[in-house]
ROLUMMI-571569 format. One record per residue: residue number from 1; residue in one letter; x, y, z of N, C-alpha, C in turn. Coordinates in nm, 4 decimals, padded with zeros to 6 digits, always signed. Atoms other than C-alpha are relative to their C-alpha. Layout:
R pos code      n.X      n.Y      n.Z     ca.X     ca.Y     ca.Z      c.X      c.Y      c.Z
R NUM    A        X        Y        Z        X        Y        Z        X        Y        Z
...
This chain:
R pos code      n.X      n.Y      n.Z     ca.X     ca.Y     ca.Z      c.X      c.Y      c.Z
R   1    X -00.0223 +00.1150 -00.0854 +12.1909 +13.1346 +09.3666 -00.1008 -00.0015 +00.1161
R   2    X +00.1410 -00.0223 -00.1361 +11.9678 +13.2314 +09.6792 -00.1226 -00.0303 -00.0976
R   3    X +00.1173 +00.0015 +00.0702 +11.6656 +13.2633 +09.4571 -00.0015 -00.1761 -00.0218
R   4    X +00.0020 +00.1270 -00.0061 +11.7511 +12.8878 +09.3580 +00.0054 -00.0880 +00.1154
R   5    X -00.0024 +00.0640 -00.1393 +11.7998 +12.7951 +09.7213 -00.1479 +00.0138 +00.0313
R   6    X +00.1334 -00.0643 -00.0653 +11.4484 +12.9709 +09.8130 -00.0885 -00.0904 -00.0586
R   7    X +00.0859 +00.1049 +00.0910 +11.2798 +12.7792 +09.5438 +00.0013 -00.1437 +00.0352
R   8    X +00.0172 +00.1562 -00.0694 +11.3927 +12.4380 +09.6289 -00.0199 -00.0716 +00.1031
R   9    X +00.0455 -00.0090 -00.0768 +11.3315 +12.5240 +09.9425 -00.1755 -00.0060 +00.0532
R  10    X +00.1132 -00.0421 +00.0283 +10.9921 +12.5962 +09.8708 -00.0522 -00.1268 -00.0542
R  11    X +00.0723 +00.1229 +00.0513 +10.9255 +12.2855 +09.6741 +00.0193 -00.1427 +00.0651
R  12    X -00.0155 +00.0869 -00.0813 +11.0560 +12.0555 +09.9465 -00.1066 +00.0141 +00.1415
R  13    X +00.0772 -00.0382 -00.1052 +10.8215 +12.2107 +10.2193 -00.1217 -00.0390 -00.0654
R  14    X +00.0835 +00.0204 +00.0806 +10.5216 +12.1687 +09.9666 -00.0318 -00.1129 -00.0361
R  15    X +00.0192 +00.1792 +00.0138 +10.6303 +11.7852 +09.8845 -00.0164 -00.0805 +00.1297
R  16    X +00.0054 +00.0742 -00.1491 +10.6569 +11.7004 +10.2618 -00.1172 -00.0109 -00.0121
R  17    X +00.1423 -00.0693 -00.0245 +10.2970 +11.8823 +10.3440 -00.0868 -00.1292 -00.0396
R  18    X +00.0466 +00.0461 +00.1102 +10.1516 +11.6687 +10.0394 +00.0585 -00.1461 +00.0412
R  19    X -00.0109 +00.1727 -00.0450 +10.3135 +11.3135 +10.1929 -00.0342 -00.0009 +00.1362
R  20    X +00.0775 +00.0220 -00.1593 +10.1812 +11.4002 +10.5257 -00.1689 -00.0173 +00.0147
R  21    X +00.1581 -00.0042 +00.0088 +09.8192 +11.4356 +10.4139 -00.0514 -00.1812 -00.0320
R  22    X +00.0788 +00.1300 -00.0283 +09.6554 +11.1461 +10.5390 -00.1069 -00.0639 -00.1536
R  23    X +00.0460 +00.0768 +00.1282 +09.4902 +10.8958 +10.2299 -00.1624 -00.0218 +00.0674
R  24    X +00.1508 +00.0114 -00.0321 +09.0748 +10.9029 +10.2112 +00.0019 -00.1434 +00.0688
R  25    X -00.0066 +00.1286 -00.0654 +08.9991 +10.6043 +10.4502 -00.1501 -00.0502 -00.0184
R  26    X +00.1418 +00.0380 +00.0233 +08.6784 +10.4492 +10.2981 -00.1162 -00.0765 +00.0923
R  27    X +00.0942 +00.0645 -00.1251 +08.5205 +10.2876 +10.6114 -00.0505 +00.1217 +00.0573
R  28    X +00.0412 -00.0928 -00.1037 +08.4322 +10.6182 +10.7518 -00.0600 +00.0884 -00.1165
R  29    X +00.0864 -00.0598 +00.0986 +08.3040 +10.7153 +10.3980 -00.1206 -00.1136 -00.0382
R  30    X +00.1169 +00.0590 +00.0881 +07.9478 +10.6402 +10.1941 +00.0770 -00.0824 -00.1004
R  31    X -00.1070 +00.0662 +00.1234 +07.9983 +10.3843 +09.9275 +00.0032 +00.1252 -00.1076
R  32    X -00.0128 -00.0858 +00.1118 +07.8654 +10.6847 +09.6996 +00.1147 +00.1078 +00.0139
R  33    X -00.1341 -00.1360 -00.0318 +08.1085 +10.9335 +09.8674 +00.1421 -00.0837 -00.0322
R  34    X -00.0997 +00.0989 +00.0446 +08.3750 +10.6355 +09.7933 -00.0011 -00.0141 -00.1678
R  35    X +00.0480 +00.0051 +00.1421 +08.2532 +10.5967 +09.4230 +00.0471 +00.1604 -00.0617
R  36    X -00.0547 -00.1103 +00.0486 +08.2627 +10.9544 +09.3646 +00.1199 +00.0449 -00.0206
R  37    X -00.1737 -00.0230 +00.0533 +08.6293 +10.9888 +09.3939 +00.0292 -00.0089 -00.0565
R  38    X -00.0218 +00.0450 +00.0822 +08.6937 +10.7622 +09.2082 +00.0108 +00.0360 -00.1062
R  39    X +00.0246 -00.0891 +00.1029 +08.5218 +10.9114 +08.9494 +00.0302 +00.0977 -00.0490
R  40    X -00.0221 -00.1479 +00.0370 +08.6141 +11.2626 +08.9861 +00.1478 -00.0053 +00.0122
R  41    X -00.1481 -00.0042 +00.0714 +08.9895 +11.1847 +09.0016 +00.0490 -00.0714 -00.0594
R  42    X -00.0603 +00.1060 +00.0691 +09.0299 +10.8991 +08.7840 +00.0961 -00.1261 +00.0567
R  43    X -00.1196 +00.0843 -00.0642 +09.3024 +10.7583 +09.0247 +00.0132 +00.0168 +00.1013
R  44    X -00.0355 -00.0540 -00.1322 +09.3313 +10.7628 +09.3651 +00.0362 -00.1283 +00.0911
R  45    X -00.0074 +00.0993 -00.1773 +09.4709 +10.5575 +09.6874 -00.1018 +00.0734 +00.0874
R  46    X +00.1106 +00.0386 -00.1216 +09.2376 +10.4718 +09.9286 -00.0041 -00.1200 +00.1201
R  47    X -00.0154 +00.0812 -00.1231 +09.2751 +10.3312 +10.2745 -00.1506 -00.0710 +00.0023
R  48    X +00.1154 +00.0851 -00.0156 +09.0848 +10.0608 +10.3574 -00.0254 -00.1078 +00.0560
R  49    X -00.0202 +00.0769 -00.1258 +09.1895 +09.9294 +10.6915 +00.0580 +00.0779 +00.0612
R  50    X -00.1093 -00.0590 -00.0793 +09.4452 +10.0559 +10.9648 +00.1136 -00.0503 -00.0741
R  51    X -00.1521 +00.0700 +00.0449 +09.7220 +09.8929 +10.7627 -00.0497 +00.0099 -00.1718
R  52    X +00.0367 +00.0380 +00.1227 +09.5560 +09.8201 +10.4112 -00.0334 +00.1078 -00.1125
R  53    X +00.0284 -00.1459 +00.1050 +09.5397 +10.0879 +10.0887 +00.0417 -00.1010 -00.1779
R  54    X -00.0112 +00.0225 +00.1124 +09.5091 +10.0218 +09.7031 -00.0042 +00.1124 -00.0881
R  55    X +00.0367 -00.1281 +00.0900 +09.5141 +10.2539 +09.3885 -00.1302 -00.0644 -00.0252
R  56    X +00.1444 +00.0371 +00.0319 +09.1561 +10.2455 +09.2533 +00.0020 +00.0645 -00.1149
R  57    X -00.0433 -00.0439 +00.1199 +09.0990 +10.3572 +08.9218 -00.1214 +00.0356 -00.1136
R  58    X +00.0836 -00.0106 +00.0372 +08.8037 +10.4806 +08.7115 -00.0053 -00.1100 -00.1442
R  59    X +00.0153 +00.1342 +00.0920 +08.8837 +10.2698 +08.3987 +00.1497 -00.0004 -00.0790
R  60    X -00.1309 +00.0433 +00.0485 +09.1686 +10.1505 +08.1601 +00.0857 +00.0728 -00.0520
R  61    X -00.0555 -00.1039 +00.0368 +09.2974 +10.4488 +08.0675 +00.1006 +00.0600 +00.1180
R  62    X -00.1107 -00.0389 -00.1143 +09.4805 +10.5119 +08.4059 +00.0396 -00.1238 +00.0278
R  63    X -00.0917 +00.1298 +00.0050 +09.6393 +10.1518 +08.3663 +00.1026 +00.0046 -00.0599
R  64    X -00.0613 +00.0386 +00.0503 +09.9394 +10.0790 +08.2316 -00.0284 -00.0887 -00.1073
R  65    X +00.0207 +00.0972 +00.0435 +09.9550 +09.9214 +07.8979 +00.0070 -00.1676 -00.0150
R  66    X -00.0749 +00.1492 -00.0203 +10.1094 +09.5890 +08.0245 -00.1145 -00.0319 +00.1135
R  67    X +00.0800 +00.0482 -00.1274 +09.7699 +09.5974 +08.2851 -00.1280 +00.0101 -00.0405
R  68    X +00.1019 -00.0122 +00.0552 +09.4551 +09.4986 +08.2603 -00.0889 +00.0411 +00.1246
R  69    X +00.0456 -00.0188 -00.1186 +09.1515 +09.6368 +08.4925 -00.1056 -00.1105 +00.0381
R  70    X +00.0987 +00.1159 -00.0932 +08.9490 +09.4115 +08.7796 -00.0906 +00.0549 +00.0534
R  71    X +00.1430 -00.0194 -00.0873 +08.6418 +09.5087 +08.9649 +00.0596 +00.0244 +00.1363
R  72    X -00.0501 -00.0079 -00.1023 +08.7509 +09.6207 +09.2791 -00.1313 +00.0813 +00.1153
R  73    X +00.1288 -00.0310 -00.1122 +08.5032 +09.6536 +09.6219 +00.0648 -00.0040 +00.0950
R  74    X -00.0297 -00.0097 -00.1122 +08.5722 +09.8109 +09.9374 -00.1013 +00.0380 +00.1050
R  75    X +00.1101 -00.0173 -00.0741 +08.4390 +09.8338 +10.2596 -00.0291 +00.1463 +00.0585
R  76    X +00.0254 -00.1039 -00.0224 +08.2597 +10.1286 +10.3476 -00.1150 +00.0276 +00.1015
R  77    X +00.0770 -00.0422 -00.1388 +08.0178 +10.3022 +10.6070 -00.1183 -00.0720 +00.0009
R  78    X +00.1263 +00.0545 -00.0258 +07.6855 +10.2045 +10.4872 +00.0337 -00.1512 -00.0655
R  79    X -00.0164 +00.1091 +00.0753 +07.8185 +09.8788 +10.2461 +00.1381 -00.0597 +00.0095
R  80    X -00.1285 +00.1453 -00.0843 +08.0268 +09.5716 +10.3389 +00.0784 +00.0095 -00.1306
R  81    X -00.0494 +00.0759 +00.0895 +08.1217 +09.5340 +09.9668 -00.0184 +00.0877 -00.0861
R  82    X +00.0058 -00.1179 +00.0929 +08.1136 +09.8788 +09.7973 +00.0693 -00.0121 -00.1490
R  83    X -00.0331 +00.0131 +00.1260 +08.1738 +09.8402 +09.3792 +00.0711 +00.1528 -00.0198
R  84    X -00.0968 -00.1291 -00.0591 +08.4670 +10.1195 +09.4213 +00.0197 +00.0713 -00.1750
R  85    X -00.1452 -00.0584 +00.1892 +08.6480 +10.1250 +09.0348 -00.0001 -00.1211 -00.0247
R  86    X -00.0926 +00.1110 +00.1030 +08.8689 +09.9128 +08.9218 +00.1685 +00.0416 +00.0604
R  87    X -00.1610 -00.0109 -00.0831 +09.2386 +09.8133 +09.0419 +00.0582 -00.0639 -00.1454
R  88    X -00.0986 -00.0130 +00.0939 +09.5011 +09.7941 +08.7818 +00.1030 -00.1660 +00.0156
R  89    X -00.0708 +00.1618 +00.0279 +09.6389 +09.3984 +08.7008 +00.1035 -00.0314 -00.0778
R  90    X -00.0948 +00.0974 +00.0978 +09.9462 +09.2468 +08.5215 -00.1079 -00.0849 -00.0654
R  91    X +00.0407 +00.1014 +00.0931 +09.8140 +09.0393 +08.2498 +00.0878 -00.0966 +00.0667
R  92    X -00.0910 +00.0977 +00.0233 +09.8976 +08.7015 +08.3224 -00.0760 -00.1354 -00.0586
R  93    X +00.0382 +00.0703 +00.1536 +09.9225 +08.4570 +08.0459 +00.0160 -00.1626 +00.0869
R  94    X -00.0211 +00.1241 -00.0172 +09.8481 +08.0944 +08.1276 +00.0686 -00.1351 -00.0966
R  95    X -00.0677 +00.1162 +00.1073 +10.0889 +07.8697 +07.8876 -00.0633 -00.1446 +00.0411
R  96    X +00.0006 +00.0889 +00.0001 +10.0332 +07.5905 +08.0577 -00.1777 -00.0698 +00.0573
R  97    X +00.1699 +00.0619 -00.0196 +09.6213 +07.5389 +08.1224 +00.0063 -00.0514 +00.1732
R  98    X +00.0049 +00.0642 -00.1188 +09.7172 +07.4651 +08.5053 -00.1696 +00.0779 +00.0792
């Protein structure tokens, strides 16, 4: 029983830690140092204002099958309009041609 207390103890101190760690904030990064993430973790949130954050996403394989991917550009240190990934979309179906 202790041993199971210690442990879940242990994995609640570890999950806090891990929601306290501040999200990469891409204005104070390169677009390439922004790009690279991307890349090297397939998936990541990324701030990208004082208020504003998206997932970003290397390609369709970290989508959901019900989502399709968009082009997604953020702003960053040296570039207004950094080509980041790709952000993860609902399909949506136009029935009616509006």
């Amino acid at each position: 029983m202790r041993k199971t207390v210690c442990v879940l103890a242990l994995l609640v101190a570890a999950s806090s830690v891990q929601a306290q760690q501040p999200r990469p904030m891409t204005p104070s990064m390169t677009c390439n140092q922004a790009r690279g993430l991307v890349l090297a973790r397939g998936s990541v949130v990324l701030g990208t204002g004082t208020y504003t954050y998206d997932r970003y996403v290397r390609d369709q394989r970290f989508c959901l099958r019900t989502e399709m991917i968009e082009p997604a550009f953020v702003p960053t240190r040296d570039t207004p309009q950094c080509p980041v990934g790709y952000t993860c979309r609902e399909f949506e179906l136009d029935f009616f041609g509006d």
